[in-house]
Backbone as JSON, one array per atom type, in Angstrom:
{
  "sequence": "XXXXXXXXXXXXXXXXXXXXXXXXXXXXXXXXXXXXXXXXXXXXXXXXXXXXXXXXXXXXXXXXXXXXXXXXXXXXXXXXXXXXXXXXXXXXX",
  "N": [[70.66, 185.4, 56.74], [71.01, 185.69, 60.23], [74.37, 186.05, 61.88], [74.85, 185.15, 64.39], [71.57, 184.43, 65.43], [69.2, 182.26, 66.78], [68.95, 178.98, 65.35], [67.06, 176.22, 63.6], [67.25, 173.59, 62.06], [66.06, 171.09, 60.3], [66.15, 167.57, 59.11], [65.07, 165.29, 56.92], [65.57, 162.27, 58.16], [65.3, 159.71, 56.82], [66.38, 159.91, 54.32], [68.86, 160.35, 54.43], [71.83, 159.46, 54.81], [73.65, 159.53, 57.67], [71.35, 159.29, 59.22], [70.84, 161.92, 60.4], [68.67, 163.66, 62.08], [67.68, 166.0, 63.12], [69.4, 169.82, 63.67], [69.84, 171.97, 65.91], [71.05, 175.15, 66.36], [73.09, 177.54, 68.16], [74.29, 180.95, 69.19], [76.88, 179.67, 70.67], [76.67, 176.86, 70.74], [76.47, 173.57, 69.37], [73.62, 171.39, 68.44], [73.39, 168.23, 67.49], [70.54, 165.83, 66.77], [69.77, 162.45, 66.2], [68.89, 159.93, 64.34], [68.25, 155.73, 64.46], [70.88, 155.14, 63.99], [73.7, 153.06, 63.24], [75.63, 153.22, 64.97], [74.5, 153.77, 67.57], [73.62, 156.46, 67.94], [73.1, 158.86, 69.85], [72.3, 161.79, 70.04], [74.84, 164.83, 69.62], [76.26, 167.37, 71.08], [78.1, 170.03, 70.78], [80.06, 172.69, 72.4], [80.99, 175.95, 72.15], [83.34, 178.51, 71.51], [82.54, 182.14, 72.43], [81.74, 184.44, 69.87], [84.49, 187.12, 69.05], [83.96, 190.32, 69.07], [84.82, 193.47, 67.17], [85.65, 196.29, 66.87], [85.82, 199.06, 64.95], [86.35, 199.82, 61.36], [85.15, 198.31, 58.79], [86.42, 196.01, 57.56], [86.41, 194.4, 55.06], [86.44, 191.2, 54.59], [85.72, 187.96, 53.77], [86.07, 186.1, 55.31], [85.47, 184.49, 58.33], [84.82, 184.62, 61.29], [86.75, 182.71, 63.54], [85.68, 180.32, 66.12], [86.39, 178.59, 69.18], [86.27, 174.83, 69.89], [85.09, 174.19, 72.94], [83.73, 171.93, 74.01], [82.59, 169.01, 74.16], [79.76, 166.48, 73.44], [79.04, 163.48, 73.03], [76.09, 161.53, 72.99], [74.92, 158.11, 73.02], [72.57, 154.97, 72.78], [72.41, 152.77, 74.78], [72.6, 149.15, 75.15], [70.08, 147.97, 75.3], [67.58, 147.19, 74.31], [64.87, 147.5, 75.32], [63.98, 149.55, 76.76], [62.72, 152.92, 77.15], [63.56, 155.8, 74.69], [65.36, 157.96, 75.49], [65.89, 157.37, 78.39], [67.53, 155.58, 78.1], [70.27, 155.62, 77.47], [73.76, 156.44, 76.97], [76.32, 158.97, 78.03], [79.32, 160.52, 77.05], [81.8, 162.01, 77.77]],
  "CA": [[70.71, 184.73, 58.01], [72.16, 186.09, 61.16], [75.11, 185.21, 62.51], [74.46, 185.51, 65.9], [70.53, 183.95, 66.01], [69.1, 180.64, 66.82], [68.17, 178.15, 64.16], [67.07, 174.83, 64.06], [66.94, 172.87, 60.88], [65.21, 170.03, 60.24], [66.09, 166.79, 58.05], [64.67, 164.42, 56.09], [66.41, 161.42, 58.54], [65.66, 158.62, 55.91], [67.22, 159.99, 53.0], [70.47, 160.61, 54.85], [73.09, 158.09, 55.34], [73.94, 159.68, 58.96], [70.18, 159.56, 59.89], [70.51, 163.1, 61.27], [67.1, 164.32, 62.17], [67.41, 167.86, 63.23], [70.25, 170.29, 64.0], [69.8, 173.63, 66.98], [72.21, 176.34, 66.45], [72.7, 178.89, 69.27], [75.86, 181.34, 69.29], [77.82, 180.11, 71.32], [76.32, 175.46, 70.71], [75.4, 172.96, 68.07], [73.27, 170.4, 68.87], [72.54, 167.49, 66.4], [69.78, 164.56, 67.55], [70.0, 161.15, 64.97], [67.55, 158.44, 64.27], [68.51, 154.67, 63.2], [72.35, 154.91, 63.5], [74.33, 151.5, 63.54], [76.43, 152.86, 66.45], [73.76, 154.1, 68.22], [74.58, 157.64, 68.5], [71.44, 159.71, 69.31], [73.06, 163.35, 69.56], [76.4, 165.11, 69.54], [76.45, 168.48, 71.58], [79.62, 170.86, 70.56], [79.87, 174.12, 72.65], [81.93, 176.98, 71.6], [83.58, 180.25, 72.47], [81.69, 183.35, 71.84], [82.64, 185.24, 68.79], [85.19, 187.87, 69.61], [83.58, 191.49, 68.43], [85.54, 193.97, 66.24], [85.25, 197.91, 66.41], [86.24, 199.65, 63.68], [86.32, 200.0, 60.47], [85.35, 196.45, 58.35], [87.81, 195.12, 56.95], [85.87, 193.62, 53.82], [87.14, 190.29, 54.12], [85.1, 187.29, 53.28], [86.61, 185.07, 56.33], [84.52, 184.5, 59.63], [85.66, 185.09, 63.15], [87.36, 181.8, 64.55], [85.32, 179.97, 67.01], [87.24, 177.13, 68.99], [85.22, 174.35, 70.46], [85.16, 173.79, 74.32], [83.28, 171.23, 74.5], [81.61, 167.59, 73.26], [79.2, 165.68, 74.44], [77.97, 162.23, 72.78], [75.36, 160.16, 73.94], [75.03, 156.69, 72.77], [71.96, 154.12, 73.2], [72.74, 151.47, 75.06], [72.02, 147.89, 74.3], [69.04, 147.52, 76.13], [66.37, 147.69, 73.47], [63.52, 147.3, 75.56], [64.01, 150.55, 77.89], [62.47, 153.53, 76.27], [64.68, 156.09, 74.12], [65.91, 158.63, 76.56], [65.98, 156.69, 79.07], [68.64, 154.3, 77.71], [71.47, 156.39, 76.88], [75.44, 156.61, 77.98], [76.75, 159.93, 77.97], [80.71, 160.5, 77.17], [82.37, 163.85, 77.78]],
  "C": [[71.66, 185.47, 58.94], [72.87, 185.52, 61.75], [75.03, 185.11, 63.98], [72.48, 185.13, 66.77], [70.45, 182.57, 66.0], [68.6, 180.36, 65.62], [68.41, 177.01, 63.97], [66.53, 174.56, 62.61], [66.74, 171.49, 60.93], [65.31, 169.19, 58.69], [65.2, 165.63, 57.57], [65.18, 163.14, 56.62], [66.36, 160.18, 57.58], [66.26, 158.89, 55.06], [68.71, 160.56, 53.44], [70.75, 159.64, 55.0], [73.47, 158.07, 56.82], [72.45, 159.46, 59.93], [69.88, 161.45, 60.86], [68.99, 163.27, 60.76], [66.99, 166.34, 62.46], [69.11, 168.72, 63.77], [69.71, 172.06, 64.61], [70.98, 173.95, 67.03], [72.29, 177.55, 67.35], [74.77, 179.63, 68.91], [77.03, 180.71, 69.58], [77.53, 177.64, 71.76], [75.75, 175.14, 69.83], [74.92, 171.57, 69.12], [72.75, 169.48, 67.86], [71.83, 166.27, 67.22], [69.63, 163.74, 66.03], [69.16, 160.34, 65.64], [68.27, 156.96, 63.31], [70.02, 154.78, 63.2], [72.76, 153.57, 63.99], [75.37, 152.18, 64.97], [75.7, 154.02, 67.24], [73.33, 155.37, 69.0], [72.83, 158.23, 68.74], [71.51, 161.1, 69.37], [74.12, 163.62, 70.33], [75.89, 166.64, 69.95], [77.68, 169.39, 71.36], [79.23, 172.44, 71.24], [81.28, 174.6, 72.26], [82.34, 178.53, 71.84], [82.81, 180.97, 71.84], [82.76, 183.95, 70.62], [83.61, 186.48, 69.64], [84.01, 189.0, 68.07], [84.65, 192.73, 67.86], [84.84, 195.38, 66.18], [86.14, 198.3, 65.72], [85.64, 199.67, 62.45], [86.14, 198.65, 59.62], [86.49, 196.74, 57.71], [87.7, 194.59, 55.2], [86.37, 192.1, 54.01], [85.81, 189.4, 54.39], [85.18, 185.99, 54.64], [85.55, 185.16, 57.47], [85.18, 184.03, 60.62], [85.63, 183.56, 63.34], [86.56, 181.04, 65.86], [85.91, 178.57, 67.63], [86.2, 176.61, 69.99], [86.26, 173.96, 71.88], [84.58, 172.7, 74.63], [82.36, 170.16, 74.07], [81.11, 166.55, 73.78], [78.57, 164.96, 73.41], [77.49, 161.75, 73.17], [74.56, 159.51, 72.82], [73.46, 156.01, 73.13], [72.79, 153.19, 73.3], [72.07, 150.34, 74.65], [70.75, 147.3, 74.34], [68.05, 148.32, 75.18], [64.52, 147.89, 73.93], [63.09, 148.72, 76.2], [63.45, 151.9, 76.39], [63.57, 154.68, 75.78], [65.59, 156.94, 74.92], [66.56, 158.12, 77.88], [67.34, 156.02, 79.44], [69.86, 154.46, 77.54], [72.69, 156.57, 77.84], [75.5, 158.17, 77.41], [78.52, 160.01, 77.78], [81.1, 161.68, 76.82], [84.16, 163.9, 77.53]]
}
């Protein structure tokens, strides 16, 4: 797998406890979307600095470059069960 491509994995949301349904990986953002959670979460956005790049000589080491997160975005269904799913949602940054 490269470190540096997209990839989107795909769960099984009933046989989890979190209901996650799928997770998109990009360099530099994760994005998870959930089905069925008791606090109504329906996905969690995390962006993140770019890797820092390294000329030279490797190093050998087994560790992976440091990425710190900038940024998190939950959004929530609101209570309003009738409204459809998108629709319905708080956002909190």
């Amino acid at each position: 797998m490269l470190p540096e491509a997209e990839r989107l994995m795909t769960f099984y949301h009933v046989a989890r406890v979190d209901g996650l349904e799928r997770r998109v990986e990009t360099p530099t953002q994760m994005t998870e979307y959930y089905i069925n959670r008791d606090d109504f979460l329906v996905y969690r956005q995390v962006e993140f600095t770019g890797r820092q790049k390294k000329f030279g000589p490797s190093e050998h080491t087994t560790e992976r470059p440091i990425q710190v997160i900038t940024h998190v975005v939950n959004a929530h269904h609101a209570l309003n069960l009738s409204a459809p799913r998108l629709e319905d949602t708080r956002t909190l940054k």
